[in-house]
RODO-2510 file (C-alpha; in nm, 4 decimals, decimal comma):
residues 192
     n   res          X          Y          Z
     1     x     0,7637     0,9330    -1,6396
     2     x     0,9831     0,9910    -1,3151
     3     x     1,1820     0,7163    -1,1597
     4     x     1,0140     0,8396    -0,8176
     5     x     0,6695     0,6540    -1,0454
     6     x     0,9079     0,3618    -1,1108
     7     x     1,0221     0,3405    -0,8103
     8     x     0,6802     0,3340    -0,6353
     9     x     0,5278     0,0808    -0,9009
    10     x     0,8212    -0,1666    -0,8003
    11     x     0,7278    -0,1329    -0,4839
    12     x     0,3864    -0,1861    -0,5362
    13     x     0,4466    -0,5276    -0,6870
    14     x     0,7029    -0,6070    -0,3605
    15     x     0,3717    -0,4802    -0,0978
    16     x     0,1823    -0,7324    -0,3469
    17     x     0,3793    -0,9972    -0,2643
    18     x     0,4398    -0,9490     0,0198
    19     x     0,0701    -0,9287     0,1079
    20     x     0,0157    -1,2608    -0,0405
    21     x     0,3126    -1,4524     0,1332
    22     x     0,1551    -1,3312     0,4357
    23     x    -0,1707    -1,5532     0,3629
    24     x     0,0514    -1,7964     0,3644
    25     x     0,2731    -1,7713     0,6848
    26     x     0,1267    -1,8715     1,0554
    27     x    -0,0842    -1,6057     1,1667
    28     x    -0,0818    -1,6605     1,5273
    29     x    -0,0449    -1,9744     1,7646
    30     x    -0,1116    -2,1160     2,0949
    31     x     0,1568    -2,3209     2,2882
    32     x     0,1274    -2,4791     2,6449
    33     x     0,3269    -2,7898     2,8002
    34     x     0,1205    -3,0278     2,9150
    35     x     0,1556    -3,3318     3,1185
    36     x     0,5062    -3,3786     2,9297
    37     x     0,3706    -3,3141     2,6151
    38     x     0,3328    -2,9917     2,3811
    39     x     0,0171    -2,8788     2,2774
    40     x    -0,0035    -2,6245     2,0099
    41     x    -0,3029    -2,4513     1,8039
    42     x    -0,1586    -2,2868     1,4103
    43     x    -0,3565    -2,0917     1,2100
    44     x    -0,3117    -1,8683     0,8665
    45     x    -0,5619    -1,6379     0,7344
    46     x    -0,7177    -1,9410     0,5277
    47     x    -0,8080    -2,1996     0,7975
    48     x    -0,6612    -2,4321     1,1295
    49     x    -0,2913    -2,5739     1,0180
    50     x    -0,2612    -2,7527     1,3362
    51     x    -0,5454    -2,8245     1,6280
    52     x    -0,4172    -3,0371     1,9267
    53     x    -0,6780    -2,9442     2,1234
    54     x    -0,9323    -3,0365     1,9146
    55     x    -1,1472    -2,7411     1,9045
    56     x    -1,1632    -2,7264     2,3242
    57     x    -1,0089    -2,3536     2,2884
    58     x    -1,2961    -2,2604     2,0689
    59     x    -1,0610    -2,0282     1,8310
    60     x    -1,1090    -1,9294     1,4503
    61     x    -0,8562    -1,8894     1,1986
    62     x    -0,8079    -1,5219     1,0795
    63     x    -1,0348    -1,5152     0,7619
    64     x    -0,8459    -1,2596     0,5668
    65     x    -0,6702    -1,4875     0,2825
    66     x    -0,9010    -1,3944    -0,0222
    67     x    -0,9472    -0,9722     0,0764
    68     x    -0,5849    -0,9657     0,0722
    69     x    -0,5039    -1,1641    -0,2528
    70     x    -0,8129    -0,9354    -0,4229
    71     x    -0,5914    -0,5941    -0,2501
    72     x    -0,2443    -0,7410    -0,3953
    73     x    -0,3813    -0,7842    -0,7387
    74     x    -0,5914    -0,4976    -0,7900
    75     x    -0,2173    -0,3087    -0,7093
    76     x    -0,0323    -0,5121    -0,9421
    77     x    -0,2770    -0,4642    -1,2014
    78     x    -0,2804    -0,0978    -1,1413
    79     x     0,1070    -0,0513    -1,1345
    80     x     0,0781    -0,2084    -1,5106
    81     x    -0,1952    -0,0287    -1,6560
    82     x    -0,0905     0,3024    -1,4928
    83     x     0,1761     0,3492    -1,7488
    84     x    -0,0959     0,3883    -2,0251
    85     x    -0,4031     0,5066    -1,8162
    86     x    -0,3032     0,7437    -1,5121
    87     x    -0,6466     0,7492    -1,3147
    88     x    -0,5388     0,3323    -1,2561
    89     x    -0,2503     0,4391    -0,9920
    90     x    -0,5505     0,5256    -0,7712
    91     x    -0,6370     0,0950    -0,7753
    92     x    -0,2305     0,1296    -0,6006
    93     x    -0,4057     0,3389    -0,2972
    94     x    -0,6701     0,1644    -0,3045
    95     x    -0,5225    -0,1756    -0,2412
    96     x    -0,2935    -0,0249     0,0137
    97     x    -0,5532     0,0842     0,1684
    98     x    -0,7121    -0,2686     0,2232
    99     x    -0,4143    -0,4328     0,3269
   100     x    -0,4060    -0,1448     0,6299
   101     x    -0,7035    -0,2561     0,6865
   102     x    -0,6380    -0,6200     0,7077
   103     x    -0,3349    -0,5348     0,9069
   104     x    -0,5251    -0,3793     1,1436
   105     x    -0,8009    -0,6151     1,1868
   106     x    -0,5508    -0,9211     1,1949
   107     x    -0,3889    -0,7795     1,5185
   108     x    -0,7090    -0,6876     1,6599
   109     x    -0,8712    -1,0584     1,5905
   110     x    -0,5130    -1,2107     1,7942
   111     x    -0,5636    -0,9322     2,0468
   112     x    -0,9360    -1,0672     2,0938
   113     x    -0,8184    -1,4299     2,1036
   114     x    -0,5693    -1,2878     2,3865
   115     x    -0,8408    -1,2466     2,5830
   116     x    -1,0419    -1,4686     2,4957
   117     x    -0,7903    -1,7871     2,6473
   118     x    -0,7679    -1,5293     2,9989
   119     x    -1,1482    -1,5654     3,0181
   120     x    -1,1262    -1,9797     3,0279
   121     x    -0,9250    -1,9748     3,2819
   122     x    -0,7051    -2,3014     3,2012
   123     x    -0,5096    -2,4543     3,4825
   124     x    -0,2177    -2,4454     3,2663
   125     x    -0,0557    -2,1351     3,1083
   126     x    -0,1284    -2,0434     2,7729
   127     x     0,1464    -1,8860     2,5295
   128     x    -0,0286    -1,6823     2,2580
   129     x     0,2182    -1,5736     1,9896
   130     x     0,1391    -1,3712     1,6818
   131     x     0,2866    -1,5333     1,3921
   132     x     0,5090    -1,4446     1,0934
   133     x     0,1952    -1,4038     0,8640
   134     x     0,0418    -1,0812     1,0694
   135     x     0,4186    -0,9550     1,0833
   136     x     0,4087    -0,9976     0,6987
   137     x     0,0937    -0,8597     0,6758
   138     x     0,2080    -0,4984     0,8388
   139     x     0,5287    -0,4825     0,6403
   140     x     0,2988    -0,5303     0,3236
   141     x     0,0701    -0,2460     0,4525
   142     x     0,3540    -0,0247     0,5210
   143     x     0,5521    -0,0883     0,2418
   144     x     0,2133    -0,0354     0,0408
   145     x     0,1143     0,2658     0,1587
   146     x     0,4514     0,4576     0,0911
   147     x     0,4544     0,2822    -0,2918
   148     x     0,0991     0,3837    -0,3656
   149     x     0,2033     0,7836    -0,2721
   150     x     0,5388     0,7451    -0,4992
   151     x     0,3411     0,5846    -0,7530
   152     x     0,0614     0,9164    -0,7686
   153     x     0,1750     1,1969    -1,0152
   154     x     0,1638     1,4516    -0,6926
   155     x     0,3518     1,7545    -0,6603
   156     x     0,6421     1,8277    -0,4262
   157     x     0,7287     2,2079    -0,5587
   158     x     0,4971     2,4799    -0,5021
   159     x     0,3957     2,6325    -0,8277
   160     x     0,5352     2,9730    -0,9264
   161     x     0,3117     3,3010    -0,9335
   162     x     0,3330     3,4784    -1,2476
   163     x     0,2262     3,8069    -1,2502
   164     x     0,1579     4,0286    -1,5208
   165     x     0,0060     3,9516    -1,8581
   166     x     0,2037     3,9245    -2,2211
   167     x     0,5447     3,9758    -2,2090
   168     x     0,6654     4,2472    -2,5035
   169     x     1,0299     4,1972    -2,5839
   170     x     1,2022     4,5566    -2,7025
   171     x     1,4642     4,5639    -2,9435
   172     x     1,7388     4,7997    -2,8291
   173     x     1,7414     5,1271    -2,9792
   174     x     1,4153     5,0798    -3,1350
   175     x     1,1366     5,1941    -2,9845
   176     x     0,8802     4,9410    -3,2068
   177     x     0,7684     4,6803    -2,9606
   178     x     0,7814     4,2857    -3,1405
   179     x     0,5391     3,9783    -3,0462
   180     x     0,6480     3,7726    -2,7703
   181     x     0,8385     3,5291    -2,9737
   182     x     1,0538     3,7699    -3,0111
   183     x     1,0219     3,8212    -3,4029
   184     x     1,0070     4,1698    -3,5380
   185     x     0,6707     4,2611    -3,7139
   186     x     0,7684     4,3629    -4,0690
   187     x     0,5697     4,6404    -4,2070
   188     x     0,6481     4,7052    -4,6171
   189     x     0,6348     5,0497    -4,7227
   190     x     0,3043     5,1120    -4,9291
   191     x     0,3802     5,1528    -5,3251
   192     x     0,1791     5,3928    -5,4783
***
């Protein structure tokens, strides 16, 4: 076991948690002042935190909370049980891979909600901001993706060539060639 495997398995368990804090954080928000009063619209990947318009800006919540719990546990569980079973570090790629996914689709959904306030045309301005919880999200991806390649068994040194076939070692002075294990071949004299 290498400490560069170590080192990527703890890091799978920090993209984990990462990942799942994120479900937890603000995804994105809309602000405006109103009429001496602040409106403002929260939501996390599991549902509307806050909703003063009452539904009038016709927005959903980013619906990512269980894919990326399911992503952070199949790496957690694969960081343990790759210690014993080695084909498992591929559930560390795996999950990485779905939180890049999520990542991705998170800043696309608050990109589309972007323009989806331009297209109402409000009298008032709208402030769209993406939250901590899509920030979260692409540290988790990030930090996942470089722990699930540190975690695989792969190769940084090209293997050597050998050429040639059995090495025979020579004793000096003797012309009797030996086995490669370098023990001399006794041969007793015949008696008789």
């Amino acid at each position: 076991m290498t400490t560069r495997r170590v080192f990527g398995a703890v890091l799978v368990f920090v993209a984990a948690g990462l990942a799942v804090a994120a479900t937890f954080l603000v995804a994105f928000s809309v602000e405006t002042q109103f009429a001496n009063r602040r409106l403002r619209f929260e939501a996390t990947t599991w549902g509307v935190e806050h909703d003063d318009f009452r539904g009038s800006l016709m927005l959903a919540p980013i619906d990512y909370g269980w894919p990326a719990i399911v992503a952070a546990g199949v790496m957690a569980v694969s960081a343990v049980v790759a210690f014993r079973q080695p084909v498992a570090r591929l559930g560390s790629l795996l999950g990485a891979g779905v939180l890049v996914g999520l990542a991705w689709l998170s800043l696309n959904q608050v990109q589309q909600a972007v323009e989806q306030l331009e297209e109402l045309n409000v009298p008032v301005p709208l402030e769209v901001v993406r939250g901590n919880g899509v920030t979260v999200l692409l540290v988790a991806a990030g930090v996942g993706v470089v722990a699930a390649l540190l975690h695989q068994e792969l190769s940084w040194q090209r293997p050597v060539e050998r050429t040639g076939g059995v090495v025979i070692h020579q004793i000096e002075g003797n012309d009797e060639e030996t086995p490669p294990y370098g023990f001399p071949v006794v041969v007793e004299p015949k008696n008789g």
